[in-house]
Residue, then its C-alpha position, 0 to 999 in steps of 0.5 A: x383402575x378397572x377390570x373388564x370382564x367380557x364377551x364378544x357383545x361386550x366388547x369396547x365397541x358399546x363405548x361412547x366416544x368420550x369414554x373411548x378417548x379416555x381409555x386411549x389416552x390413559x386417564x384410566x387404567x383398564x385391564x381384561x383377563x388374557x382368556x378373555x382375549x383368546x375369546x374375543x378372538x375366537x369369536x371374531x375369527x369364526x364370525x369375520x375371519x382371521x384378519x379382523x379378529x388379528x384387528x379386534x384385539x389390536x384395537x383392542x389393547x390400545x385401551x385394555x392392558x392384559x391382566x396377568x393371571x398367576x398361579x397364587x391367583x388361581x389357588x386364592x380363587x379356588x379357595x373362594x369356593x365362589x360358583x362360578x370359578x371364572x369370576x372368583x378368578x377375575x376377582x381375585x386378579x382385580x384385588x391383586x391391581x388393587x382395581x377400584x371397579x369391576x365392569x361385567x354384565x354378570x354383576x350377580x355372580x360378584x355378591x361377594x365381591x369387595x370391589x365395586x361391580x357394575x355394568x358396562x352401562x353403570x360404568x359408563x353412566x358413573x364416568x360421565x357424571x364425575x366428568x360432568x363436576 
């Protein structure tokens, strides 16, 4: 399982075809943060129009599963005193789906993390290898 973090450029559109079949037919569980799809569809909206971002995020959950976010989450990730509370959020949600990676751009934000942060790229270079054995 994995935990998605995004930002519009992020978006699963960088997916290879391979990996996008992946997703879709379940043979890896993906989860983003329900503020991140609130985001992506801001963006979409303001950049496309209301009809393409109402498209985005349904094309969107075919393959991510929103991740719920809990009030005991928000209390454990204050306590982390991380910098940046949005990824100590994130983090913490992760644990809590007991997720095997999280996939950011912002990788440096996670040091303390004690789930395996990677980039989209990183990510993507990791699945083909384990497909290729």
């Amino acid at each position: 399982m994995l935990y998605w973090t995004f930002c519009w450029n992020g978006s699963p559109g960088i997916l290879k075809p391979r990996l996008f079949l992946a997703f879709q037919k379940k043979l890896i569980n993906c989860f983003v943060s329900a503020s991140s799809i609130t985001d992506i569809f801001y963006l979409a909206e303001k950049e496309h129009g209301k009809q393409t971002a109402r498209d985005s995020i349904k094309r969107l959950l075919q393959v991510f599963n929103p991740a719920t976010v809990t009030s005991a989450n928000i209390r454990q990730a204050l306590e982390l005193k991380w910098n940046d509370f949005e990824d100590s959020l994130q983090f913490i949600v992760g644990e809590s789906l007991s997720v095997d990676f999280i996939v950011t751009r912002n990788v440096k934000d996670f040091t303390s993390s004690t789930i395996v942060v990677v980039t989209p790229a990183q990510f993507i270079q990791h699945i083909a290898e384990i497909s290729e054995q």
